[in-house]
C-alpha positions in Angstrom: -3.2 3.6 -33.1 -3.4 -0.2 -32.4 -1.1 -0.8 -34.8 1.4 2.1 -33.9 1.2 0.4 -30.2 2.4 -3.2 -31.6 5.2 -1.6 -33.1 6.4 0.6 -30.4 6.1 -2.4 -28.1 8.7 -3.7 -30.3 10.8 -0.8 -31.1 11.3 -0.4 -27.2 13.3 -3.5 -26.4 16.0 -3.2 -28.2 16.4 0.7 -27.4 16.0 -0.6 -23.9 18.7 -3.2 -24.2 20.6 -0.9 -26.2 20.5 1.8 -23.7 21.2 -0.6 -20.9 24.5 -1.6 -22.6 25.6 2.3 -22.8 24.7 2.8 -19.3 26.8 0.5 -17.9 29.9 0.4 -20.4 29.9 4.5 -20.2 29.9 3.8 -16.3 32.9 1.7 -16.5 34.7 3.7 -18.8 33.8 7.4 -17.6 32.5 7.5 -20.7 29.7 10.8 -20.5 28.7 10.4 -24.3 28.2 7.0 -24.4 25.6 8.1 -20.3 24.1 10.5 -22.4 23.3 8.4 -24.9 22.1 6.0 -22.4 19.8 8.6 -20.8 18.5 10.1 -23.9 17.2 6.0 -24.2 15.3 6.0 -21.3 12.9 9.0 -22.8 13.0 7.0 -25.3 11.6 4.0 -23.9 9.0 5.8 -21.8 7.3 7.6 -25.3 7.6 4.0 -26.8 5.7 2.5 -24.1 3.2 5.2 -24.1 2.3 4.8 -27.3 2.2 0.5 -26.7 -0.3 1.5 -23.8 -2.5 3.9 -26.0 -3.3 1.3 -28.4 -4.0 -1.3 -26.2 -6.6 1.3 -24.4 -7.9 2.6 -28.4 -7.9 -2.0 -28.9 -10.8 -1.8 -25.8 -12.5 1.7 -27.0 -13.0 0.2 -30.3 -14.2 -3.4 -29.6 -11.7 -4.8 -31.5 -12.3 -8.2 -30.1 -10.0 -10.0 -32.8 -7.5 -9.2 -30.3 -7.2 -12.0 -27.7 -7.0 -9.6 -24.7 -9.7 -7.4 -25.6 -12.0 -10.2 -26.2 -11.4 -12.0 -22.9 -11.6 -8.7 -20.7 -14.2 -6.4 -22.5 -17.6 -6.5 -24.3 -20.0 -4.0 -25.9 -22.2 -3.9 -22.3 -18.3 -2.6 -20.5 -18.9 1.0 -19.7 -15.8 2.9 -21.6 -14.4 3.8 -17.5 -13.9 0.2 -17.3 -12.5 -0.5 -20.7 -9.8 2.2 -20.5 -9.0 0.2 -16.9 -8.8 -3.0 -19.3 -4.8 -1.8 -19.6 -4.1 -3.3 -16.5 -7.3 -5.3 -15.8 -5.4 -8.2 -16.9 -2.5 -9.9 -17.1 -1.2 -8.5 -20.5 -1.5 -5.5 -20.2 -0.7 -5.0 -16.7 2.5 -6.1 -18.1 3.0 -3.4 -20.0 1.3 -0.7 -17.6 3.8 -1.6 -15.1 7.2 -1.2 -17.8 5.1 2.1 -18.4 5.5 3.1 -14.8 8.5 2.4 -14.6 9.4 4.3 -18.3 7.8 7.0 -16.3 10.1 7.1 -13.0 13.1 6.9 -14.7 13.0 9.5 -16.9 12.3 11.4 -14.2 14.9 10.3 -12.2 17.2 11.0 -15.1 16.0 14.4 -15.6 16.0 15.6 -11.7 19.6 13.7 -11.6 21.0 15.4 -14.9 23.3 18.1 -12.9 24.1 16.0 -10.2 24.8 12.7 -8.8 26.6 12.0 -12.6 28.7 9.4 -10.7 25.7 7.2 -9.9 23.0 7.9 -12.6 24.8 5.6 -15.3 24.6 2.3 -13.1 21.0 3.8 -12.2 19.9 4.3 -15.5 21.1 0.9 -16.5 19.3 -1.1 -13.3 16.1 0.9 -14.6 16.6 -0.1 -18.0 17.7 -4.2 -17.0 14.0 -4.2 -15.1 12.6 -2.4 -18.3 13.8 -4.9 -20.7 12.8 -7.8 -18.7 9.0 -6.8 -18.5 9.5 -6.1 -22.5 10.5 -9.6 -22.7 7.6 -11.3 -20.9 5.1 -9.0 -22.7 6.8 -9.2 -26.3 7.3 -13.3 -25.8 5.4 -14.5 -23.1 2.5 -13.3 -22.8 1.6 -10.5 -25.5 -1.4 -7.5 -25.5 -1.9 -7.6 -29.4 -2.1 -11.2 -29.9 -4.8 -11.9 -32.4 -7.7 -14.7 -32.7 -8.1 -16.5 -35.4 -11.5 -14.9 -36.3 -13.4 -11.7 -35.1 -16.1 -12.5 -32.5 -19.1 -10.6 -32.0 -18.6 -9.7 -28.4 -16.2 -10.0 -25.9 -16.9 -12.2 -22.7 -16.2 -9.2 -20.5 -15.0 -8.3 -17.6 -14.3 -9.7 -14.2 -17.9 -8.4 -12.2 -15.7 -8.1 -9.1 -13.4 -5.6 -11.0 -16.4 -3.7 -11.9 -15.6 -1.4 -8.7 -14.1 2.0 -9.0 -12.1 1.0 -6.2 -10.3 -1.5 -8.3 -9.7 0.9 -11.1 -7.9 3.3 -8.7 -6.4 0.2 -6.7 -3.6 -1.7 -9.0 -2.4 1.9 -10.7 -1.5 2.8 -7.3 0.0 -0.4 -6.3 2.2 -0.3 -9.4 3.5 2.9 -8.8 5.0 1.8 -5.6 6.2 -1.1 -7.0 7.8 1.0 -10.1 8.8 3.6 -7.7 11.4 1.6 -5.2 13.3 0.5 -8.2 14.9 3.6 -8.4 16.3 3.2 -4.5 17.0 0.0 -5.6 19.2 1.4 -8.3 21.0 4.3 -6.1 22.1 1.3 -4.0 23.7 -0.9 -6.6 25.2 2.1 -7.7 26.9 3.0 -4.4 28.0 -0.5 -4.6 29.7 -0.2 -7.7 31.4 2.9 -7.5 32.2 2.6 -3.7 30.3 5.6 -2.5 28.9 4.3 0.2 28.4 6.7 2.6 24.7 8.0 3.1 24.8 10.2 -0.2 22.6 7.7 -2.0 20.2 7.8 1.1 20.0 11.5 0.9 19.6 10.9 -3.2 16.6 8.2 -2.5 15.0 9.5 0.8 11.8 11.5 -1.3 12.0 8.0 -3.8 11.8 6.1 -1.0 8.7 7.7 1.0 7.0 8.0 -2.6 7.0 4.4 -2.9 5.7 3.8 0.4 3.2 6.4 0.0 1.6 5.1 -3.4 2.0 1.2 -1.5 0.2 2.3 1.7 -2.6 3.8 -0.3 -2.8 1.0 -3.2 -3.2 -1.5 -0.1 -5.6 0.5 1.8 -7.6 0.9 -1.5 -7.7 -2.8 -1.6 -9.0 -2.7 1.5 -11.9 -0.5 1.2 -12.7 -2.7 -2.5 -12.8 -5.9 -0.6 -14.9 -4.3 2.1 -18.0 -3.0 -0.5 -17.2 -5.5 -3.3 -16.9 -9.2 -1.6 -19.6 -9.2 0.6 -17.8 -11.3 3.2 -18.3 -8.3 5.7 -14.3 -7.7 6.4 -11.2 -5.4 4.7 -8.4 -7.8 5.2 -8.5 -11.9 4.7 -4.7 -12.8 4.7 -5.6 -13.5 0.9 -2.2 -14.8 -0.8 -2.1 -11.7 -2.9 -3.1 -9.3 -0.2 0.0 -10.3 1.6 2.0 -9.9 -1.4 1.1 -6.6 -1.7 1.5 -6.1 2.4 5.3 -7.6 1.8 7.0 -5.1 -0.1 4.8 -2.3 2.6 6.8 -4.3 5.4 10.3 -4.4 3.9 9.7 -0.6 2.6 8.7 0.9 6.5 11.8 -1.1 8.1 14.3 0.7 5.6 12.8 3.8 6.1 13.4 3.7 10.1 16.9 2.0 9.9 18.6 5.0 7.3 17.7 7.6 10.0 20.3 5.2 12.5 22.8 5.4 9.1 22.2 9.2 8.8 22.6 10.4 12.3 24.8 7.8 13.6 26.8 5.7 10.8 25.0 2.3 11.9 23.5 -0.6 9.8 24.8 -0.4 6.8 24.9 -3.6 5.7 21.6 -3.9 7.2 20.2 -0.9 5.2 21.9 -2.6 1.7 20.4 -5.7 2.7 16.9 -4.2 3.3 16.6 -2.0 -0.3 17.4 -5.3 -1.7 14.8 -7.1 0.5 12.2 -4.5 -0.8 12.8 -4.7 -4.1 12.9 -8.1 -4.5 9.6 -8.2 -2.7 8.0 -5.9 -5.2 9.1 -8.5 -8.2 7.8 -11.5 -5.7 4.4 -9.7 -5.6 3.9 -9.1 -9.0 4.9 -12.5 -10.1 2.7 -14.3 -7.4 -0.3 -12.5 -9.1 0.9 -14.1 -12.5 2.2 -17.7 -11.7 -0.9 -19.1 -11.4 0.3 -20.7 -7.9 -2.2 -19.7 -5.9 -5.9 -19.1 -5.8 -7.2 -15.9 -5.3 -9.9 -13.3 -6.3 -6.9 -11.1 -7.2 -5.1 -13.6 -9.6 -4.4 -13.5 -13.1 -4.8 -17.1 -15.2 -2.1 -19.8 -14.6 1.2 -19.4 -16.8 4.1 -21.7 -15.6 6.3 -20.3 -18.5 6.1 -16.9 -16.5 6.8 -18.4 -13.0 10.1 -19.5 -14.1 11.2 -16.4 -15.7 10.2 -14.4 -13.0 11.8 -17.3 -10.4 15.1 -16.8 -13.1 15.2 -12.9 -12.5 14.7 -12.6 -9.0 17.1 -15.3 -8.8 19.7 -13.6 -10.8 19.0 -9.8 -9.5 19.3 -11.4 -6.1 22.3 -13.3 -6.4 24.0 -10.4 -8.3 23.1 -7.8 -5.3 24.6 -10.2 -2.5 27.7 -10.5 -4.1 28.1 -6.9 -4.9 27.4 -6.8 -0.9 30.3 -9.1 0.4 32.4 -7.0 -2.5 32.1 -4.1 -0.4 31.2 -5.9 3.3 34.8 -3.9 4.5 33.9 -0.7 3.8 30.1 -1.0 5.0 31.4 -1.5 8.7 29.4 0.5 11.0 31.4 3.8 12.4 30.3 3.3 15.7 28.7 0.4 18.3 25.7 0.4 20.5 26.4 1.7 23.8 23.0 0.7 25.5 19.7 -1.0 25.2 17.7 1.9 26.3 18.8 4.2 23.3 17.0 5.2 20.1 19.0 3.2 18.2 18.3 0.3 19.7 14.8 0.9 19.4 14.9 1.7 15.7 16.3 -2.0 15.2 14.3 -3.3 17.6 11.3 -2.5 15.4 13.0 -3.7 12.2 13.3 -6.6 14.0 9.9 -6.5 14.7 8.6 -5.5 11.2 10.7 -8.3 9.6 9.3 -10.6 12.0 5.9 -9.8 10.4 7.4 -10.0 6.9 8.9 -13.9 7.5 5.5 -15.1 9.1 3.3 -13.5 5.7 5.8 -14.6 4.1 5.7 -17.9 5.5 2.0 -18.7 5.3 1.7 -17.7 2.2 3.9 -20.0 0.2 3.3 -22.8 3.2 0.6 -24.0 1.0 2.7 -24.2 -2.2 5.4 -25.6 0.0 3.6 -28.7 1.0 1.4 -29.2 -1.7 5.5 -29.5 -3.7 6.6 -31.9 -1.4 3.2 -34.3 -0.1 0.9 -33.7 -3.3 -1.6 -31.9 -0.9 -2.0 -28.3 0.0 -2.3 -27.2 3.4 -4.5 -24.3 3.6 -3.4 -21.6 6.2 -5.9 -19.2 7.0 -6.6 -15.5 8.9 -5.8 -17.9 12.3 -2.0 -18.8 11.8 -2.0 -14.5 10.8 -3.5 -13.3 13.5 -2.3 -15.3 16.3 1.5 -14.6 14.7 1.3 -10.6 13.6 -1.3 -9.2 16.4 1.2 -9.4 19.6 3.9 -8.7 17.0 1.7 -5.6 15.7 1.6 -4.2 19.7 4.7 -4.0 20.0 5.5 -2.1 17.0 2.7 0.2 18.2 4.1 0.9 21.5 7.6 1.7 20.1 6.1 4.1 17.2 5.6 6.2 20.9 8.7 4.8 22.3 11.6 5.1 19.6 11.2 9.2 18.3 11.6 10.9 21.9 14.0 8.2 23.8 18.1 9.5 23.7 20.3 8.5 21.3 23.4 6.0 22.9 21.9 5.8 26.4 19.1 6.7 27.8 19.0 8.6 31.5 16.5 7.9 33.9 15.8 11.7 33.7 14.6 10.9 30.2 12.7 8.5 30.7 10.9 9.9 33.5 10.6 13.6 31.6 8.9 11.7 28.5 7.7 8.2 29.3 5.9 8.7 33.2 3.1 10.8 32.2 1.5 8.7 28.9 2.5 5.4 30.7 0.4 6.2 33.1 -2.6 8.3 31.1 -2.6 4.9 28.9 -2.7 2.3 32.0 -5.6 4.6 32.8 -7.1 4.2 29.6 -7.1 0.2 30.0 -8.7 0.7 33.5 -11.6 2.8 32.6 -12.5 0.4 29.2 -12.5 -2.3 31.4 -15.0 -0.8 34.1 -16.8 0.1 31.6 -17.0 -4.4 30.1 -14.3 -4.9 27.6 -12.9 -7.6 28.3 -11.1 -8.5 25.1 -7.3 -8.6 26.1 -6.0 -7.5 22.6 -8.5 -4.6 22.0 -7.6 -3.3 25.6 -3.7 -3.4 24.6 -4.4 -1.4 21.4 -6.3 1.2 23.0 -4.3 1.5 26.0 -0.9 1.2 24.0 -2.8 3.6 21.6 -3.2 6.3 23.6 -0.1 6.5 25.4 1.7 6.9 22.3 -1.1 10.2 20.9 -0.2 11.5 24.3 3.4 11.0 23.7 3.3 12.8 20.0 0.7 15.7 20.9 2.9 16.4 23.4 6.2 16.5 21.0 3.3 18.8 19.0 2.8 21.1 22.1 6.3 21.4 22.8 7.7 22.2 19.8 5.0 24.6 18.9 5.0 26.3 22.0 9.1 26.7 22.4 8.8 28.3 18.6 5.6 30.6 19.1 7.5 32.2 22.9 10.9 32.5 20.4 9.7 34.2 17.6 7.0 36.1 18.9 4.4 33.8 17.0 0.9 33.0 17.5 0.0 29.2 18.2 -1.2 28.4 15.1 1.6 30.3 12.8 4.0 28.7 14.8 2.6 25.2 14.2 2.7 25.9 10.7 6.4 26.6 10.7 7.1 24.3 13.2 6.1 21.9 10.5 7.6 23.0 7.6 11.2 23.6 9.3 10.8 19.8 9.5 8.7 18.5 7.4 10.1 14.8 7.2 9.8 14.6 11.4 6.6 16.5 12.0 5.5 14.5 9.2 6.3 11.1 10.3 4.5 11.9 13.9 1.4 12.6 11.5 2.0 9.4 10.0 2.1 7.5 13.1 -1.1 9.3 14.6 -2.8 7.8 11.4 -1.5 4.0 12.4 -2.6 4.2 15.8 -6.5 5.4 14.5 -5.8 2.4 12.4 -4.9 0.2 14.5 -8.1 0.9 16.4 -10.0 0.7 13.5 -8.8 -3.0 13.4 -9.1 -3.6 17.0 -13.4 -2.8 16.6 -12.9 -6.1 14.6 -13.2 -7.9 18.1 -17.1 -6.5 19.5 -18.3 -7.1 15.5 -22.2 -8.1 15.8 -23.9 -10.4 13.0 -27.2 -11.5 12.3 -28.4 -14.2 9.5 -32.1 -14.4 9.0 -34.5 -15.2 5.5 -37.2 -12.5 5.5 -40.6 -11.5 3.3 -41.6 -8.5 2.8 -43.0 -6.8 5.7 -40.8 -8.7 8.3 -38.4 -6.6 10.2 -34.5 -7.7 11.6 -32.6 -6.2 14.7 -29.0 -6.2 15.1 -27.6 -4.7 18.3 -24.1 -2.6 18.3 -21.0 -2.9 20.8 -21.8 0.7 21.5 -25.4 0.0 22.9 -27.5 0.8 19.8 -30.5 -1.5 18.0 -30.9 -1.0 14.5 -34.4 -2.6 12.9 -34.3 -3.1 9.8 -37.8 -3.4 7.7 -37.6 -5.5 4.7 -39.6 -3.4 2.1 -39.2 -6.3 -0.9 -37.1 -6.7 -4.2 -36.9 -4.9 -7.2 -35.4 -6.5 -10.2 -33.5 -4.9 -13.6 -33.0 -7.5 -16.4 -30.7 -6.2 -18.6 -29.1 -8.7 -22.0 -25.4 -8.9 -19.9 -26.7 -8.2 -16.6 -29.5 -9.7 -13.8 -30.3 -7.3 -10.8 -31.6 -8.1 -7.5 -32.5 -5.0 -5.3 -33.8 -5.1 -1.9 -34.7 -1.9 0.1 -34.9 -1.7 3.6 -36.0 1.3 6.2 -33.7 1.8 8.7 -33.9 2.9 12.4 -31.5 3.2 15.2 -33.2 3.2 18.6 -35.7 4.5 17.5 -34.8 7.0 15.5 -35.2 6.9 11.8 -32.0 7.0 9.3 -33.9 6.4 5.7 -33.6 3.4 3.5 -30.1 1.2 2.8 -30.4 -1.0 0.1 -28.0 -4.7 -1.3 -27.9 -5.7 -4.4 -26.8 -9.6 -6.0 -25.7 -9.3 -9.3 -25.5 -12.1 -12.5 -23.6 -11.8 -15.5 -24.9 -15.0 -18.0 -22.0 -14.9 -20.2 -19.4 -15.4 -17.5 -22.5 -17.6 -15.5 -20.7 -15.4 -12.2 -22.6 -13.6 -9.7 -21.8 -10.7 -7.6 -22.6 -8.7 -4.6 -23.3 -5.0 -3.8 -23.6 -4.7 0.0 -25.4 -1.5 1.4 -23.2 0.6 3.7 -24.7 3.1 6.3 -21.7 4.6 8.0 -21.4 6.9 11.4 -17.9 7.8 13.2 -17.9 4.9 14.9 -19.2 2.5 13.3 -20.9 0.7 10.1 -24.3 -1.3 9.4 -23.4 -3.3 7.2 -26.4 -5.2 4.7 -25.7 -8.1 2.5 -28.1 -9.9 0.6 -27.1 -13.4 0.4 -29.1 -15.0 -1.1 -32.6 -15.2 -3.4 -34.8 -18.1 -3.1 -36.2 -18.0 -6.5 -34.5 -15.8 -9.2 -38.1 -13.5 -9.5 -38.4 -11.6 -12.6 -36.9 -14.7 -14.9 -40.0 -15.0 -16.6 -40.8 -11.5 -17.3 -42.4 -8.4 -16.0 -45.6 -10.7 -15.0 -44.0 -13.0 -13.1 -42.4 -11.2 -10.4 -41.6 -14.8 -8.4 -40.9 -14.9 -4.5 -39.7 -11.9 -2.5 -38.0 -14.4 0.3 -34.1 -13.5 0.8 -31.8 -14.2 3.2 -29.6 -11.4 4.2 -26.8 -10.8 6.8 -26.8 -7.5 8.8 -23.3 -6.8 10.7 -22.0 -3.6 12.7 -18.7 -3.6 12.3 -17.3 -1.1 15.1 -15.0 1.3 14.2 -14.5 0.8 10.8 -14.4 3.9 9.9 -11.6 4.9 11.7 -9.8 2.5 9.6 -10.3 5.1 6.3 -9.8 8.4 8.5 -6.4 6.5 10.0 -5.2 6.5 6.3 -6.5 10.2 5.4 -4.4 10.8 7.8 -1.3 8.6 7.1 -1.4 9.9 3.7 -1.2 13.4 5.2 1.9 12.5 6.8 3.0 10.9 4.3 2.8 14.1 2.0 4.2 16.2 4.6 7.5 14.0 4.6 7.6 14.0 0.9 7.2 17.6 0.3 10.3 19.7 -0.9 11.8 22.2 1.3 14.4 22.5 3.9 13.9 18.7 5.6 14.9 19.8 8.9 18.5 21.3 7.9 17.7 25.0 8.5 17.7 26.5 12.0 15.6 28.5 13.6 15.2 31.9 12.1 16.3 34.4 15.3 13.7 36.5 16.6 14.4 40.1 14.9 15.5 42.6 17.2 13.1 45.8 16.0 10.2 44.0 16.4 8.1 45.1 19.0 7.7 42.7 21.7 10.1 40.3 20.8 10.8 38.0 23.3 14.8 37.8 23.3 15.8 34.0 22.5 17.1 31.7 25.2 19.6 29.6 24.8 18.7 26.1 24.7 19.8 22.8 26.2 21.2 21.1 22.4 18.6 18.1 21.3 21.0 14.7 20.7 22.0 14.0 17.0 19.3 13.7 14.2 16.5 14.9 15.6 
C-alpha cells in the first residue's frame, strides 16, 4: 500500500498538469471533448491522491520508521488515533492532505456542474487543477511523505505532546476544508472573468461553496480555540499567535464577501469590490497555509523552517495574484456598478460599512503579524507585537461590527425614513441603553464589557423581533400554529433566517469574550492538606483542597496527577484534577489543566509546576508532594462554545438546499376551515 501511495503521488501530477492544459485549451476553443477529458482528470487526480494518502496513513500503522516522516512524527508508544492523524500532523503530509481536499471538492464541483454552468466549468476545472499541481510539486520535490532514511531505526521520536489532543486531530482537517473549499469561488470568479459573464450568475453558482468554506473555517478556528484553551495551560482561547491570525485572515476576508454579494444580488453594486474580495480570500487561504510552513515565525502551530518553500509559495501567490488583477482591469468596464448610493442611512451603505469594518480588522492582523518579520528584514531585530497592539486595534473595531450585525438586515434599502428607523431601531436602542444602566448599578465598570452587553442586546432584541414578526404574520396567514409556522418561516428562507441564527451565535460570542475582562487568578505552592480560594465575578468562593500527587511512569511517558476536592460556597462539586506531562525522547513537557464548567462560567486548575519530580526513583520513593498550581474563573467562557453551536446552526441552515427565499408564500386554501383570508401586504424593499 506504501508503495502504491509513492506511485500514485507521482502518477497524479502529470494527469493534473495534463488535465489543466485540456481545461483551459477546450475553454478557449469550445472544445467539449477536449472539457470532458479535462473533467474525467480531476476524478482522476482525486483517486490518485487517495491512494498517496492511504499509504502514508498504512507508512504510520505499520511503524515503518525507514520513512523520514514516519520516524519524526510517530513511535511504537503513538496510539493508532493519533498515527492515522500523522497525515496531516506534519508538514509532509499535510501537503498532501490538503491536494486531497481539494481532489475532493472538485470532483464534486465537476460532477454537481456536469449539466450546467458548461460555460464556466472548463476555466473552473483548470484553476482547481493549477492549485492541484502546485501542492503536487511542493510535495513531489520539495518536501516529500515517502522520503526514506538511510537505515531503519527502532522507534520513532514521536509525536508533538501538544498535538496529542483530540481537539487537534479534528482541528487542521477542518481548517483545510475551508481552505480547499473557497478555491472553487475562487475559480467561478476567474471564470466569469474570462468568459465575460459577469453578472451575479457565478454568485448564485458559488453562494452554498461560499458559506461551506466559511462554515468548515469558523469551526476549524473555534476548534483551535477550545485546543489552546485545555491543551496550553496558559488559561486563555485566543493569543493573537502568528498562526492563529492566519487562520482568523482568510475567516475575515470570507464574512466581508459574503455580506457585499447580497448588495450585487439585490442591487447590482460592488462588483469590482466583490472580484476584488474572492481574490482577497483566496489568496489569504494560500498566505495561511504557507506562514505555517516558511519557518518565519515562531509558534506552537508551526511546521519546521524550509526557505525553499517560502519562495515557491511567495512565487505562486505572486503569480495567481498578479494574474487575477489583470484579468480585473481586463474587464474593470463591464464591472461598473448599475446603480449609485442614494443615502448614508440605507442598507447598502451599511453592508459596506461593515466590509469596511471587517477589512479593517483583516489589515491590522494582518499587520502585526508580519511587523515582526518586517523589521527583523530591515534592522536585524524582531519586534515582537503582542495581544496589546490586537486588542486595543480590533476591540472598538469589533463593536462596531456588532452593532451593525442589528443595524444593517432590517434598515431600507436606498434611504432610510425616519418612520423606519423609529418602527425598528427606538425600542432595542432603548432596551439596550437600559441594559448598560442596570450592569452598571449593579458595579461593572469596565467600559468595553458594558458596550458588548449593551450593544449585545439591542441587536437579540432587534432579531427576536424580525423572529416574532415573521412568524406571527405567517401563522395569522395560513392558519398555522406558532411553532409550524416558525418552522416554515425558516425554511421559505433558509439563507436569511439562517444568517439571523448566525448572528445570535456572534453576539453569545462576543459575550463570551467580553467575561475575559472580570477573569479572577490565584498562584499559590501547596502540600497536601492545604486548601486555595479563588473568588468569581459572579460572587461565588471556590476552596479547593489539595489531596496530593499520584504519579504513572510509563517507558515514553512521566505523569504527574494532582486531585483536588472542590466546593463552591459551600457546597460540594467533587474532585477536579491537572496533570503535567514528560515525554524523555523529545525532553518536552506538557500540561493537562482540569476544567469544571457551569453556564456561566469555568474553574479553571493548572498545575504548574512540581518541586521535585517524585516517583523518579521508583515506587519507594514517592519524593515531595509540593506544587504550585494556578486556579482561574474565567467568566463566561462557556458561552463562547454555545455562541458557536449556535453559529454552526446558522450556518447549516444557510447552507441547506431548498427554495433560498425564491418561493412565495403558499395562499391560505380556501376549504379550509377557519382560514383566515390573506391581507394584502405593504411589499418589503428588494432582497429581503
Amino acid at each position: 500500500m506504501i508503495v502504491l501511495g509513492e506511485f500514485a503521488l507521482w502518477i497524479a501530477l502529470p494527469i493534473a498538469i495534463w488535465g489543466m492544459v485540456l481545461a483551459f485549451l477546450g475553454g478557449y476553443k469550445g472544445r467539449g471533448d477536449l472539457v470532458l477529458s479535462a473533467e474525467r482528470s480531476v476524478y482522476a487526480v482525486f483517486f490518485l491522491l487517495a491512494l498517496a494518502s492511504a499509504g502514508i496513513i498504512a507508512a504510520f500503522l505499520g511503524d515503518r520508521y525507514e520513512y523520514w516522516y514516519v520516524y519524526n512524527y510517530s513511535n511504537r508508544a503513538l496510539d493508532p488515533f493519533f498515527k492515522v492523524a500523522g497525515l496531516w500532523a506534519g508538514q509532509r503530509g499535510s501537503l498532501v492532505f490538503w491536494a486531497l481536499n481539494l481532489g475532493f471538492f472538485s470532483a464534486l464541483a465537476v460532477w454537481l456542474n456536469r449539466k450546467r454552468n458548461r460555460d464556466l466549468m472548463p476555466y473552473v476545472t483548470g484553476v482547481a487543477l493549477t492549485v492541484i499541481s502546485f501542492f503536487l510539486v511542493i510535495s513531489l520535490f520539495v518536501s516529500p511523505p515517502f522520503e526514506m532514511l538511510a537505515f531503519t531505526p527502532a522507534d520513532g521520536r514521536g509525536l508533538n505532546p501538544q498535538l496529542q489532543n483530540y481537539w487537534m486531530v479534528i482541528h487542521p482537517p477542518t481548517l483545510y476544508l475551508g481552505f480547499t473549499a473557497f478555491t472553487i469561488p475562487f475559480g467561478f470568479a476567474i471564470a466569469a472573468l474570462l468568459t465575460g459573464r459577469l453578472d451575479s450568475q457565478w454568485i448564485q453558482v458559488t453562494r452554498r461553496w461560499i458559506l461551506t468554506s466559511w462554515f468548515f473555517l469558523s469551526l476549524g478556528i473555534v476548534f483551535g480555540m477550545r485546543w489552546a484553551y485545555e491543551e496550553l495551560g496558559w488559561g486563555g482561547y485566543w493569543f493573537w499567535d502568528p498562526v492563529e491570525n492566519a487562520s482568523l485572515l482568510p475567516w475575515l476576508a470570507a464574512t466581508a464577501f459574503l455580506h457585499s454579494v447580497m448588495i450585487q444580488e439585490s442591487r447590482g453594486m460592488l462588483k469590482v469590490w466583490n472580484m476584488g474580495l474572492v481574490l482577497l480570500t483566496f489568496l489569504m487561504t494560500i498566505f495561511a497555509t504557507f506562514l505555517t510552513r516558511s519557518g518565519l515565525i515562531e509558534s506552537v502551530h508551526s511546521f519546521a523552517q524550509n526557505l525553499t518553500i517560502a519562495w515557491t509559495f511567495l512565487g505562486f501567490m505572486g503569480v495567481a495574484g498578479a494574474i487575477s488583477v489583470v484579468l480585473i482591469l481586463w474587464r474593470l468596464p463591464e464591472l461598473r456598478s448599475e446603480r449609485q448610493f442614494e443615502s448614508f442611512l440605507s442598507r447598502e451603505a451599511g453592508f459596506l460599512l461593515n466590509n469596511l469594518m471587517i477589512l479593517g480588522v483583516l489589515f491590522a492582523v494582518l499587520w502585526g503579524t508580519l511587523f515582526p518579520l518586517i523589521t527583523e528584514g530591515i534592522t536585524g531585530s524582531k519586534v515582537a507585537v503582542g495581544p496589546p497592539f490586537f486588542n486595543q486595534v480590533n476591540i472598538p473595531i469589533g463593536l462596531v461590527l456588532l452593532a451593525l450585525m442589528g443595524i444593517g438586515p432590517v434598515i431600507a434599502w436606498r434611504k432610510a425614513s425616519g418612520r423606519n428607523l423609529r418602527r425598528n431601531f427606538v425600542m432595542p436602542g432603548a432596551l439596550g441603553i437600559g441594559v448598560a444602566l442596570l450592569l452598571y448599578l449593579l458595579g461593572m465598570r469596565h467600559l468595553y464589557a458594558l458596550l458588548t452587553f449593551s450593544i449585545g442586546a439591542f441587536v437579540i432584541v432587534i432579531i427576536m423581533r424580525e423572529f416574532w414578526k415573521g412568524t406571527r404574520a405567517r401563522a395569522r396567514i395560513e392558519g398555522e400554529g406558532i411553532l409550524p409556522a416558525f418552522f416554515h418561516l425558516v425554511q421559505r428562507n433558509r439563507r436569511r433566517w439562517g444568517g439571523y441564527i448566525v448572528h445570535v451565535g456572534v453576539v453569545v460570542m462576543f459575550m463570551g469574550f467580553a467575561g475575559a475582562a472580570f477573569d479572577e487568578e490565584v498562584r499559590v505552592a501547596l502540600e497536601p492538606g492545604d486548601t486555595a480560594t479563588v473568588e468569581s465575578a459572579f460572587g461565588h468562593t471556590y476552596t479547593l483542597a489539595y489531596q496530593g500527587i499520584s504519579t504513572d511512569m510509563r517507558p515514553n511517558e512521566w505523569r504527574w496527577i494532582a486531585l483536588f476536592s472542590v466546593t463552591r460556597d459551600g457546597e460540594p462539586l467533587g474532585t477536579i484534577s491537572s496533570e503535567r506531562h514528560f515525554y524523555p525522547a523529545l525532553n518536552q513537557p506538557s500540561t493537562q489543566v482540569g476544567i469544571r464548567s457551569t453556564f456561566f462560567e469555568d474553574l479553571y486548575v493548572i498545575l504548574a509546576s512540581v518541586d521535585e519530580l517524585q516517583g523518579m526513583g521508583g515506587d519507594e520513593d514517592p519524593g515531595t508532594q509540593r506544587a504550585t498550581f494556578q486556579f482561574q474563573v474565567n467568566p463566561l467562557v462557556p458561552w463562547i462554545w454555545y455562541g458557536a453551536l449556535v453559529l454552526a446552526v446558522g450556518a447549516l441552515v444557510a447552507m441547506w438546499p431548498g427554495s433560498g427565499g425564491q418561493a412565495a408564500h403558499r395562499p391560505a386554501r380556501p376549504d379550509r376551515p377557519g382560514a383566515p383570508r390573506p391581507r394584502p401586504k405593504e411589499p418589503e424593499p428588494a432582497g429581503v
